[in-house]
N, C-alpha and C positions, 0 to 999 in steps of 0.2 A: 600745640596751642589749645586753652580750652576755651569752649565760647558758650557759657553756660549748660543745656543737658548734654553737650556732646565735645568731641574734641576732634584735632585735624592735624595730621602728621604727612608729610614730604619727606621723600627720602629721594627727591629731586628727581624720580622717574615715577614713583607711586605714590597716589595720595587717597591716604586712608582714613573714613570716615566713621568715630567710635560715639555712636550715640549712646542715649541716657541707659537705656536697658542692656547694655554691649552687644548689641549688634553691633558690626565688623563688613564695611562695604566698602570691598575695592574698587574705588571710582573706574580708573582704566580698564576693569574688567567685563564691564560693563557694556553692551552695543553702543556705538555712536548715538543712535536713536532716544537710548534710554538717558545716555549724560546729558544729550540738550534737555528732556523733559526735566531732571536733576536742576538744569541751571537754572531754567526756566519757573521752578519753581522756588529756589534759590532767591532769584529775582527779586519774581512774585512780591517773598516772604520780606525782605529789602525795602522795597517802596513803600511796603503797606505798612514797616515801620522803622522811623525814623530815630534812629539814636543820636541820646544827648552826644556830643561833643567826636559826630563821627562828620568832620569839617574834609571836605573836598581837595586833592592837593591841587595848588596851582594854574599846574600846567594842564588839568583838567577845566579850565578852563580856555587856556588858549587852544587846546583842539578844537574843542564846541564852539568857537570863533572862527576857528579855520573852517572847519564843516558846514558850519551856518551859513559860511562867506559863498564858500563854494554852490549851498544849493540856492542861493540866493541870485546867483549870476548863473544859474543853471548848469555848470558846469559838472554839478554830482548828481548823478542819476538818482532817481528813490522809487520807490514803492511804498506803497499799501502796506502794513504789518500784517495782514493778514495773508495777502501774499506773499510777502517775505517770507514771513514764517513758514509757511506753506515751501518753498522754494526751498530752506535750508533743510526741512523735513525727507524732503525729497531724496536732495544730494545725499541725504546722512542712511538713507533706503539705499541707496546707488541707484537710483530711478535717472 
């Protein structure tokens, strides 16, 4: 698939990421550590911009209903992002 300077291939165990210059970054080879900063930046890059006609499916809404519902009745625990973050940081160290 390309997604403008770069491209992204699955061969359903490896997903391999060919940016503009071809550099060649095998995600899974990667520490745990460093793919969440990858997603995380990923994210980031996501939010901060918003494409035309990238419309949400559905059934992403009925989760964020379900979820909602749930911490609204207190039944889903939550945290702070920053300690979440912190928390998953942690797990991906084996801390």
């Amino acid at each position: 698939m390309q997604y403008g300077g770069f491209s992204v291939r699955c061969d359903g165990q490896n997903v391999i990421w060919r940016i503009a210059m071809q550099a060649v970054i095998d995600v899974n080879a990667l520490p745990i550590a460093e793919r969440l900063r990858l997603m995380e930046s990923l994210w980031e890059s996501l939010c901060a911009s918003q494409p035309e006609g990238a419309a949400l499916p559905a059934w992403h809404d009925e989760v964020l209903a379900q979820r909602i519902a749930r911490i609204d009745s207190g039944s889903e625990p939550v945290s702070p992002w920053p300690q979440a973050k912190e928390r998953i940081r942690a797990q991906a160290r084996g801390s």
